[in-house]
Structure formats: structure tokens, C-alpha cells
DRENLUM-847463 format. One record per residue: residue number from 0; residue in one letter; x, y, z of N, C-alpha, C in turn. Coordinates in nm, 2 decimals. Layout:
% DRENLUM-847463
<NUM,A,<X,Y,Z>,<X,Y,Z>,<X,Y,Z>>
...
% end
This chain:
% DRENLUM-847463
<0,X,<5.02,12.79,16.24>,<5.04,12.82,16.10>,<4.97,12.71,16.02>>
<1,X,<4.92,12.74,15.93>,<4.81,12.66,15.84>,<4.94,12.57,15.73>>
<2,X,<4.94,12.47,15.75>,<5.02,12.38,15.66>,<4.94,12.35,15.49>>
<3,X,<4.99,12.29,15.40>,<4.94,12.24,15.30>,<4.93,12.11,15.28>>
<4,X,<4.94,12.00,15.34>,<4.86,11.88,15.33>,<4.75,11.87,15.32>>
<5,X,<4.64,11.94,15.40>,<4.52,11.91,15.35>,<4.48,11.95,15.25>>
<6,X,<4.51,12.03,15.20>,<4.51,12.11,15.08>,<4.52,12.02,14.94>>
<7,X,<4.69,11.98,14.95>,<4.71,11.87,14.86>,<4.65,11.76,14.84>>
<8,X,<4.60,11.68,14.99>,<4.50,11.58,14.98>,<4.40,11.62,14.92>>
<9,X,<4.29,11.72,14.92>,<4.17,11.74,14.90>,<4.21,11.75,14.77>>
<10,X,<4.28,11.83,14.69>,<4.28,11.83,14.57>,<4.28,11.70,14.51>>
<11,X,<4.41,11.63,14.55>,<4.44,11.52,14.48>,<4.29,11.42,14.45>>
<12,X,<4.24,11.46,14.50>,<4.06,11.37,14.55>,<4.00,11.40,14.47>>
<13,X,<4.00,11.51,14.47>,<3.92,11.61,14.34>,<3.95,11.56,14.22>>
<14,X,<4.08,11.60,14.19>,<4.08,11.59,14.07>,<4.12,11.41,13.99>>
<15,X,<4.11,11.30,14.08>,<4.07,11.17,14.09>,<3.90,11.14,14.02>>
<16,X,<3.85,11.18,14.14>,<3.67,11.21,14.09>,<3.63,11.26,13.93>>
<17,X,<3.75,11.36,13.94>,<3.71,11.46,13.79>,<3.73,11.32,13.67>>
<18,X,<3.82,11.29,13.67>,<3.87,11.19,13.57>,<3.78,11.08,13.53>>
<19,X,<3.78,11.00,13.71>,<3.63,10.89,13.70>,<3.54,10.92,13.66>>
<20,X,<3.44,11.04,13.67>,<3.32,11.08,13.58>,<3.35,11.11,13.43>>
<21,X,<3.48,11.16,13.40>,<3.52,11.16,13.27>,<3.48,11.03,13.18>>
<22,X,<3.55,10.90,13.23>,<3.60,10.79,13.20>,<3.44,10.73,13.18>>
<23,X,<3.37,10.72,13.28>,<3.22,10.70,13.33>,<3.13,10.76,13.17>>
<24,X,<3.19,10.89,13.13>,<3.13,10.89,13.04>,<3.14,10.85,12.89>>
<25,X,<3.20,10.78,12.85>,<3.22,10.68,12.75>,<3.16,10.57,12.80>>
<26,X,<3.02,10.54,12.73>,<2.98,10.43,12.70>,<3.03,10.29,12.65>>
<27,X,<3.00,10.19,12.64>,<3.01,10.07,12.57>,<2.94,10.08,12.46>>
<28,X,<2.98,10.05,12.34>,<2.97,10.01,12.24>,<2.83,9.95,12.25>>
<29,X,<2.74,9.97,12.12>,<2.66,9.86,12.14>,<2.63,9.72,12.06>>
<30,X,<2.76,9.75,11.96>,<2.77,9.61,11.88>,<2.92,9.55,11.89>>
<31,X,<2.97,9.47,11.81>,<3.11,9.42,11.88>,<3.17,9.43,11.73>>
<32,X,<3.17,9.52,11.64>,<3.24,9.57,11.54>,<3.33,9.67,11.56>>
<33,X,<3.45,9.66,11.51>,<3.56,9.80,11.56>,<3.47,9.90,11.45>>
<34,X,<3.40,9.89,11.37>,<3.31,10.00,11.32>,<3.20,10.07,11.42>>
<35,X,<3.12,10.03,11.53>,<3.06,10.01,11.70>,<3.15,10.15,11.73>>
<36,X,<3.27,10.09,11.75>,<3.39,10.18,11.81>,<3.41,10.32,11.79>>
<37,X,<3.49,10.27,11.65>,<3.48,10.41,11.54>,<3.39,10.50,11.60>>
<38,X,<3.27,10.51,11.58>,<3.14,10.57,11.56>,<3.15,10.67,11.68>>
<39,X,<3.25,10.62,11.79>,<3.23,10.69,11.91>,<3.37,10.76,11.95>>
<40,X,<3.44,10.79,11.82>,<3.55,10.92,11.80>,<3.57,11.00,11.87>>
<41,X,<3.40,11.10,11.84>,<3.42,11.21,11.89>,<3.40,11.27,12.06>>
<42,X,<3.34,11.07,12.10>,<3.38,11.13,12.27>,<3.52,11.08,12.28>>
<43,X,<3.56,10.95,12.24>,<3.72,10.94,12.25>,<3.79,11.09,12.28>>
<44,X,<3.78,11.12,12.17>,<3.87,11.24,12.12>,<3.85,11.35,12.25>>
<45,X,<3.73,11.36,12.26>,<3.69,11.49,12.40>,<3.73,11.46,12.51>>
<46,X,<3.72,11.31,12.54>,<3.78,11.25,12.68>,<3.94,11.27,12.66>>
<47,X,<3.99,11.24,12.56>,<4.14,11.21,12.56>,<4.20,11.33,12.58>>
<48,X,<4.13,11.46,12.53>,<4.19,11.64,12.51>,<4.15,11.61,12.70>>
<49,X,<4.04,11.63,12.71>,<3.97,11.66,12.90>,<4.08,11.60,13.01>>
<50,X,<4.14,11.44,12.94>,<4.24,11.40,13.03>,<4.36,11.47,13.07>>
<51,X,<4.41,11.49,12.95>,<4.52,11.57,12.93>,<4.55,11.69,13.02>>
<52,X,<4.42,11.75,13.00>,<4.45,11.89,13.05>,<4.38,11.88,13.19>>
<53,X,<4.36,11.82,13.24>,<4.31,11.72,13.39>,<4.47,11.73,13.43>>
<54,X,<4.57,11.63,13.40>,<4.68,11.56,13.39>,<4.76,11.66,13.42>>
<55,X,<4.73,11.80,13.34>,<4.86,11.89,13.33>,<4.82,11.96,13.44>>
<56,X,<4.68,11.99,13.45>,<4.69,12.08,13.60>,<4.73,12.02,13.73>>
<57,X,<4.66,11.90,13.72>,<4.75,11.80,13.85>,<4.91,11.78,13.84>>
<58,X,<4.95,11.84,13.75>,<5.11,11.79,13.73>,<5.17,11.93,13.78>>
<59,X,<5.15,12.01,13.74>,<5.16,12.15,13.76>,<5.12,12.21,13.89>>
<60,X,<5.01,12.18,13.95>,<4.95,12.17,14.05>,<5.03,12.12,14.18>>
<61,X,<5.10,11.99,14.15>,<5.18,11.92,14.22>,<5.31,11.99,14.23>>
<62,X,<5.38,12.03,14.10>,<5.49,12.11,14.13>,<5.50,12.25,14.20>>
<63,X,<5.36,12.30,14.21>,<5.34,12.45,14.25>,<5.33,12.42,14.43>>
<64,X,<5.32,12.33,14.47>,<5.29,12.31,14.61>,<5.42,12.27,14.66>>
<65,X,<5.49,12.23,14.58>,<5.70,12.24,14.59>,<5.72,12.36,14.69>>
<66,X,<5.66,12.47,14.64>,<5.73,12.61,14.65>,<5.67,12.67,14.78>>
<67,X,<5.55,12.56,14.81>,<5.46,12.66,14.93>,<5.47,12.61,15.12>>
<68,X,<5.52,12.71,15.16>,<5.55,12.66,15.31>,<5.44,12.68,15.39>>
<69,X,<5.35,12.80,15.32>,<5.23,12.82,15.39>,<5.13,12.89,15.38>>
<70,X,<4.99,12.83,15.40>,<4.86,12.88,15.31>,<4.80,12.90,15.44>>
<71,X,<4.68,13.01,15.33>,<4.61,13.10,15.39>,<4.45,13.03,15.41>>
<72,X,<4.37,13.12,15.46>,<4.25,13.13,15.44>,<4.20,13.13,15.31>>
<73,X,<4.27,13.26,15.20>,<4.27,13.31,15.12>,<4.31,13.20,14.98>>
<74,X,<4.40,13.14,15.01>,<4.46,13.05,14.93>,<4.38,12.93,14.96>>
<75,X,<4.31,12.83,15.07>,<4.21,12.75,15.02>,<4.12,12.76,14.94>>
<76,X,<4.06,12.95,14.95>,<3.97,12.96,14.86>,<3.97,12.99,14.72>>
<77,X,<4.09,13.04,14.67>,<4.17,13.03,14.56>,<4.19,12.86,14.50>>
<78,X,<4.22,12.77,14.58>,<4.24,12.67,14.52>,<4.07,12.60,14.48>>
<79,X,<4.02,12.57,14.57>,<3.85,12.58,14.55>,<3.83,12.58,14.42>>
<80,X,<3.82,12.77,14.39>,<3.78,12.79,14.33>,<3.89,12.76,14.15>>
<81,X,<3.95,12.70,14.17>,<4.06,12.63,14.04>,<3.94,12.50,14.03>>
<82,X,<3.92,12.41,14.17>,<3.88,12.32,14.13>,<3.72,12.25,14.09>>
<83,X,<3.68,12.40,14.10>,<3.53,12.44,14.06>,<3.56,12.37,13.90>>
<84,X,<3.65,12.50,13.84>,<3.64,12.55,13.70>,<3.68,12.40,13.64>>
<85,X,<3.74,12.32,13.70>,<3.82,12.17,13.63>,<3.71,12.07,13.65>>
<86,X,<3.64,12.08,13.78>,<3.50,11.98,13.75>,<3.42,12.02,13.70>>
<87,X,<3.41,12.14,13.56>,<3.30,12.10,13.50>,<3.39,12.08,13.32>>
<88,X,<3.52,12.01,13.31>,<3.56,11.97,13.23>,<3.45,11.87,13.16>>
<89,X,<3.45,11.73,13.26>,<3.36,11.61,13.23>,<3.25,11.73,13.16>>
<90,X,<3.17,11.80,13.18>,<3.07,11.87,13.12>,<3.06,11.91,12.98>>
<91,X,<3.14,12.00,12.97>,<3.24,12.04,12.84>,<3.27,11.94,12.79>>
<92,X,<3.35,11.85,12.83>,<3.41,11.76,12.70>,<3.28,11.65,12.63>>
<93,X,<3.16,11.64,12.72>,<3.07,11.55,12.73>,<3.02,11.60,12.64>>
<94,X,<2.97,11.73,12.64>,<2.91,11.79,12.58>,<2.94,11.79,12.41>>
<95,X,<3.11,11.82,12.43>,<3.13,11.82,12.28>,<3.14,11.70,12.21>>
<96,X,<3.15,11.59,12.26>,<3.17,11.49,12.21>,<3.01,11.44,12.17>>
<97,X,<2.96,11.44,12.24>,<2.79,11.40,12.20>,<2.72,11.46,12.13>>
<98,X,<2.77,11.59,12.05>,<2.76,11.70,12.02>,<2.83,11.70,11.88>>
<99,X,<2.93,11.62,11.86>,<3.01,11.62,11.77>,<3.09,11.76,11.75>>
<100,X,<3.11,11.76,11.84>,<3.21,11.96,11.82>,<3.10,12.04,11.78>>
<101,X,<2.99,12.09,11.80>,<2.88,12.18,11.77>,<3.03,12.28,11.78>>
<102,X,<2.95,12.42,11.71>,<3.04,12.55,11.76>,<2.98,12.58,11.91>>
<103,X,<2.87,12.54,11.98>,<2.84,12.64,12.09>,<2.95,12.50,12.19>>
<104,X,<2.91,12.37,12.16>,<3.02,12.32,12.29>,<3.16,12.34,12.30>>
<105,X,<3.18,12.36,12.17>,<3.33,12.46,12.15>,<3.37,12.59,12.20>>
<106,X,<3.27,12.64,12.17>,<3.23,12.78,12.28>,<3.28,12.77,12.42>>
<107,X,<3.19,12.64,12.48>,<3.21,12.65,12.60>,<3.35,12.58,12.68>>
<108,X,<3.36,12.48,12.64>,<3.52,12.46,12.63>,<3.61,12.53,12.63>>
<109,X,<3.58,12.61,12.54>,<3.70,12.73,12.52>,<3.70,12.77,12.67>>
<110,X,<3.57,12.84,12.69>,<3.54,12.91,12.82>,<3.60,12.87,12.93>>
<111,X,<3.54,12.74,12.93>,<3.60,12.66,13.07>,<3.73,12.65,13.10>>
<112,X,<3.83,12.65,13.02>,<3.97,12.64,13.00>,<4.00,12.74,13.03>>
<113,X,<3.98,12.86,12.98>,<4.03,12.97,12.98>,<4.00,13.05,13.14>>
<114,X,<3.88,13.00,13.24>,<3.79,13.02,13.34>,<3.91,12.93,13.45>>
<115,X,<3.97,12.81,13.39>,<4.05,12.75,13.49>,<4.17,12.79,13.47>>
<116,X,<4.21,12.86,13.38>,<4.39,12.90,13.36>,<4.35,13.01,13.45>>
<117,X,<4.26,13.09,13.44>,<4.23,13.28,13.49>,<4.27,13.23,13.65>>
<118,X,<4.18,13.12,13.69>,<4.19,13.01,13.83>,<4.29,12.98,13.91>>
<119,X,<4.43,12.93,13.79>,<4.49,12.87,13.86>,<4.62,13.00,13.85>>
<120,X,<4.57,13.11,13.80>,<4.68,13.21,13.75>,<4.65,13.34,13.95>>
<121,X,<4.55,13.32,13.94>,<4.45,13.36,14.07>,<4.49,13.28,14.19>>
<122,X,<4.53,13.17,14.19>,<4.58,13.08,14.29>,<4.73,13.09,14.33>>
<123,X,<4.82,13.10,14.20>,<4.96,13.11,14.19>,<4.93,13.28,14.30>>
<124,X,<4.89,13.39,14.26>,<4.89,13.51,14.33>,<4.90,13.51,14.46>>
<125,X,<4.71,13.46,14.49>,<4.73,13.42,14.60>,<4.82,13.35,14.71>>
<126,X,<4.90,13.26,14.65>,<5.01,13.21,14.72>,<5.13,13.29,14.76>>
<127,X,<5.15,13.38,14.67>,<5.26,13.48,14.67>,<5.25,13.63,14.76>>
<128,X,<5.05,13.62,14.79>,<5.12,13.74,14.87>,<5.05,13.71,14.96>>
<129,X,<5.08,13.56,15.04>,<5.09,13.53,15.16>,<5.25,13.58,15.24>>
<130,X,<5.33,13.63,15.13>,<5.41,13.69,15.20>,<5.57,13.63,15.15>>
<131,X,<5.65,13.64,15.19>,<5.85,13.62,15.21>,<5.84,13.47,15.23>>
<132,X,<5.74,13.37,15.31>,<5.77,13.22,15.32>,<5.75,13.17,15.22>>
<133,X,<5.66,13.20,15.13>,<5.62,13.11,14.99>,<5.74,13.25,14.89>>
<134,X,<5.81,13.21,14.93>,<5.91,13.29,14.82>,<5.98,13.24,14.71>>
<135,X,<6.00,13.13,14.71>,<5.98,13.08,14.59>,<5.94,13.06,14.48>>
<136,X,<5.82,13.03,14.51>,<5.75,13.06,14.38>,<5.73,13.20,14.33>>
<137,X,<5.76,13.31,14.42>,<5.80,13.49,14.33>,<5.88,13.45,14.23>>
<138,X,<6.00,13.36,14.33>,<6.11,13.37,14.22>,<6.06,13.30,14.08>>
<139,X,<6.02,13.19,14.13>,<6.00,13.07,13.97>,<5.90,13.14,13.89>>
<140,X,<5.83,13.24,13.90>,<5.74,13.31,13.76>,<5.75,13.38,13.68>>
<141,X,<5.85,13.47,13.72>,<5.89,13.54,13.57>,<5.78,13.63,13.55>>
<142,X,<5.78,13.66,13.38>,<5.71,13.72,13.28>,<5.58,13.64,13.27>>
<143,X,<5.59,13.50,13.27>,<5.48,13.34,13.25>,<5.45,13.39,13.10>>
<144,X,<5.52,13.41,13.00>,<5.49,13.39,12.91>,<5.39,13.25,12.81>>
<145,X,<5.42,13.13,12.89>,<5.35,13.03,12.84>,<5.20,13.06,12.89>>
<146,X,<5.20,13.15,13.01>,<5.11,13.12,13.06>,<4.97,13.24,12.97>>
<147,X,<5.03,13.38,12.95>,<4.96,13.47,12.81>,<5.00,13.42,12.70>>
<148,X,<5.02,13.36,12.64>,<4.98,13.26,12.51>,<4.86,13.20,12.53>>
<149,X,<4.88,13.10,12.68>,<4.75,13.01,12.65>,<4.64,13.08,12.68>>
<150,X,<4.62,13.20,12.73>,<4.49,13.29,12.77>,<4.46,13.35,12.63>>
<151,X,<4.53,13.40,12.53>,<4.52,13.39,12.39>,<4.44,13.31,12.33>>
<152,X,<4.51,13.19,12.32>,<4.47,13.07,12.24>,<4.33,13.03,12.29>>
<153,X,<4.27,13.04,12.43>,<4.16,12.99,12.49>,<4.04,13.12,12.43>>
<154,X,<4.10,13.27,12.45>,<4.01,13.36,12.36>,<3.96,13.32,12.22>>
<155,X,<4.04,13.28,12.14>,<4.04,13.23,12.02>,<3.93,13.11,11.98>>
<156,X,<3.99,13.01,12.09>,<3.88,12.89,12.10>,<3.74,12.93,12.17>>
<157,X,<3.72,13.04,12.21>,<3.60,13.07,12.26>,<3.55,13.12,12.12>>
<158,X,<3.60,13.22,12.09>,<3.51,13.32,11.91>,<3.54,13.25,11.79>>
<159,X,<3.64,13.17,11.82>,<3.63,13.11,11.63>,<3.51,12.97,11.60>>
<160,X,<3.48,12.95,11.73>,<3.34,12.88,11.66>,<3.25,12.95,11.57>>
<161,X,<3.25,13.10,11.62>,<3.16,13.20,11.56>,<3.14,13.20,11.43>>
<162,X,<3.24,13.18,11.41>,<3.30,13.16,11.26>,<3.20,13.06,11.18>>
<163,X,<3.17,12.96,11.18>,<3.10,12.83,11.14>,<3.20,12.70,11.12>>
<164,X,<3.21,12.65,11.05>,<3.29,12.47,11.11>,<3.49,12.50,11.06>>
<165,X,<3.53,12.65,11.02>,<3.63,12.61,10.99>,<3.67,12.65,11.14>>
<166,X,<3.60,12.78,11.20>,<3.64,12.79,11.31>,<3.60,12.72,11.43>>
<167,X,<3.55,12.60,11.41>,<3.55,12.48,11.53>,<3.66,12.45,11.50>>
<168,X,<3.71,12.38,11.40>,<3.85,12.32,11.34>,<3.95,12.42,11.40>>
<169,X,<3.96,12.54,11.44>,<4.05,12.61,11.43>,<4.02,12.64,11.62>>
<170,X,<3.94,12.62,11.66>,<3.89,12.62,11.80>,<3.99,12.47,11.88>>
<171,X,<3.93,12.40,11.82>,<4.00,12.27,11.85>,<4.17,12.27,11.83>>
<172,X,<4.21,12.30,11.75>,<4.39,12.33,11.73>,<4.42,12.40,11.81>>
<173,X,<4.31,12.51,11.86>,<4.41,12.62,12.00>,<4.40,12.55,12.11>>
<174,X,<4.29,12.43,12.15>,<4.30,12.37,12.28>,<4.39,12.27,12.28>>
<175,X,<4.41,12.22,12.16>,<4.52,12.11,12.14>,<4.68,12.14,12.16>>
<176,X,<4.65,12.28,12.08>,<4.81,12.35,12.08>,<4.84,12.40,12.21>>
<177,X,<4.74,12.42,12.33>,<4.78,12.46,12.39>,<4.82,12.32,12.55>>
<178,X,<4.72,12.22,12.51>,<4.80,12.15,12.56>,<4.94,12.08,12.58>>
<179,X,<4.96,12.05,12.44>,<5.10,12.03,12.36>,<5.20,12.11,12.48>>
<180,X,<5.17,12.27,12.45>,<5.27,12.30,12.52>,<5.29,12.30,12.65>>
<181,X,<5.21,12.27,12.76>,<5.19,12.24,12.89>,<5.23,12.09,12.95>>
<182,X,<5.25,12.06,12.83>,<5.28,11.83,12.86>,<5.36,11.85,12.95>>
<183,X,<5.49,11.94,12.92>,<5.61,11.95,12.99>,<5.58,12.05,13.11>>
<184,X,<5.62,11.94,13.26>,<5.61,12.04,13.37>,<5.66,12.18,13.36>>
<185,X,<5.63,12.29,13.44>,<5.68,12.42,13.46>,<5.83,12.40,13.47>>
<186,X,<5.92,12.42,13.42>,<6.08,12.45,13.45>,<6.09,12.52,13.52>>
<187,X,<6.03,12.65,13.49>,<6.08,12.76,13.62>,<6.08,12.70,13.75>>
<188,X,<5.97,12.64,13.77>,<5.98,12.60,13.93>,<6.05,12.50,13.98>>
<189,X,<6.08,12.37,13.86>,<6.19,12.29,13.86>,<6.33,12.35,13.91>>
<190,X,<6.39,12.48,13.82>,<6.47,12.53,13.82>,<6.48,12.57,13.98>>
<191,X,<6.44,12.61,14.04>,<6.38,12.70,14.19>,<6.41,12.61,14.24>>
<192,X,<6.32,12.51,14.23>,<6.33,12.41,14.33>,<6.51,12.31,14.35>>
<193,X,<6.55,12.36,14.23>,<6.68,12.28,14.21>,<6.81,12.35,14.24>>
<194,X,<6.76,12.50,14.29>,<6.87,12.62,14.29>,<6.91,12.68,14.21>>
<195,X,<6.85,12.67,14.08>,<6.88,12.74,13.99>,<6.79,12.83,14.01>>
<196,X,<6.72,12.91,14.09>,<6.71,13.04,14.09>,<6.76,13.12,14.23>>
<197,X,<6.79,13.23,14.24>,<6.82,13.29,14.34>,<6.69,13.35,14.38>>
<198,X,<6.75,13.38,14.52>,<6.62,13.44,14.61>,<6.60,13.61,14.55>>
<199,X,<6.51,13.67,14.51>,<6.45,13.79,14.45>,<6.47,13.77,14.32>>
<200,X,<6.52,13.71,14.25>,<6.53,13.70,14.13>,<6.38,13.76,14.03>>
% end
């Protein structure tokens, strides 16, 4: 039977690396004025959103592997391909920040978010119909309502750049808002993991 430690290891690697090239990409200043600083907001700002949602999938990610006794063929390549869509965060965020929020790096952002939720919503599946041993997590999903909101909100940040700069402004508040709501680990699975859900529920 195929266990999930390597799994967890490899990821946890991954998404280590993802962050270092993040971090990597903020420069040093090249004068020693907090005005120097300032000037470099708008990658601040891109790295700090890219962490975040780095942070929430590894958090989430970590809690979803609670529930799993045993993976597939199928489910390495499901996870893979989550961790495709998350290394090319550093890209996207690099992008918009150097970029100053252009609408097209907005664009892609949007994309990429939306490319790694489709990912990790594709991964959750895959785990589930490895069968009755990963049964758990049947129970902990529900409806996932958090989870079609944020595929909403990422549509939104994809087309309202279209719009011209109110819809970057309005692009940026759906990735923001939709981090916000993800800060907090998954409950459901908490709940599962805690007994608060019954088996078929």
C-alpha cells in the first residue's frame, strides 16, 4: 500500500523553494532612504498577497493529509500538478509587482489562483475516490462553499482588469478578499478530525 510521507515531504520542499524565490525576488534598495524603500511597495505588496496564499495552501494542504490513509498513483499526480500551478506564483506576483499591477499581470494572477484552487479542488477528488480508507475527508467536504466563492472571485480577478485601472483595483480586492477568507484553517476537516463528524455524513 502506497503511504503519504513521501508525498508530504516532497511537497513540503516545494512549497519551501516556492517562497525562497519569492523572497529572492525583492531586491535591495539602492539608496539608504525609507523613501529607497517606499518606491518598492508594489513588489512588497505582491510578495506579501504570493506569501499568504503560498501559507494557506501549505496550511490547508497539511490539514488535508490528516484525513488520508492512502494514495494512489493517481493522487501523486494530482498533487504535482497543484504544485505546478503554486510555482509559478513567484512569476505572477513578480510580474505584477514590477509591473506595478498592469491589468494584463492582473490577468494572470487571477489565472494562476484560480488554475491552483481548480488544482487543489482536483486533488481533494482524487483522494476520495481512492475509495472507503481516505473516508474522511468524504465526510469533511460538504457543499465547500468557501471553496465556489473563491472560484468566483478568481473569475472576476481574471476579467475586471478588462475593465481599465478601476478594475485592477477591483481585481486586487477579489484576491485579497479571498485570502482573508482562507487565513482560517478548513473547520470541516478540523471538525472530522476531532469527531465531530460521523462516518457518511
Amino acid at each position: 500500500m502506497m503511504t503519504k510521507g513521501r508525498l508530504e515531504a516532497f511537497s513540503d520542499g516545494v512549497l519551501a523553494i516556492i517562497i525562497t524565490i519569492m523572497v529572492l525576488e525583492l531586491k535591495v534598495p539602492g539608496g539608504h532612504e525609507w523613501s529607497d524603500v517606499t518606491r518598492l511597495w508594489p513588489k512588497l505588496l505582491a510578495y506579501v498577497l504570493s506569501f499568504v496564499y503560498v501559507g494557506i495552501y501549505w496550511n490547508n494542504h497539511h490539514h488535508l493529509m490528516h484525513t488520508v490513509q492512502r494514495v494512489t498513483g493517481g493522487v501523486l499526480w494530482a498533487n504535482l500538478h497543484l504544485l505546478f500551478w503554486l510555482s509559478l506564483f513567484p512569476f505572477a506576483s513578480g510580474w505584477a509587482g514590477e509591473s506595478h499591477f498592469a491589468p494584463q499581470a492582473m490577468t494572470l494572477s487571477g489565472a494562476v489562483a484560480l488554475m491552483a484552487a481548480l488544482a487543489y479542488t482536483v486533488l481533494v477528488r482524487t483522494i476520495i475516490r481512492v475509495g472507503e480508507v481516505n473516508h474522511l475527508l468524504a465526510d469533511a467536504i460538504g457543499s465547500d462553499l468557501k471553496g465556489n466563492v473563491s472560484l468566483v472571485a478568481y473569475v472576476m480577478a481574471i476579467l475586471a482588469p478588462l475593465a481599465g485601472s478601476v478594475g485592477v483595483w477591483l481585481s486586487g480586492a477579489a484576491l485579497i478578499g479571498v485570502a482573508l477568507m482562507w487565513l482560517v484553517p478548513d473547520r470541516r476537516i478540523e471538525r472530522v478530525l476531532q469527531g465531530g463528524g460521523g462516518h457518511g455524513a
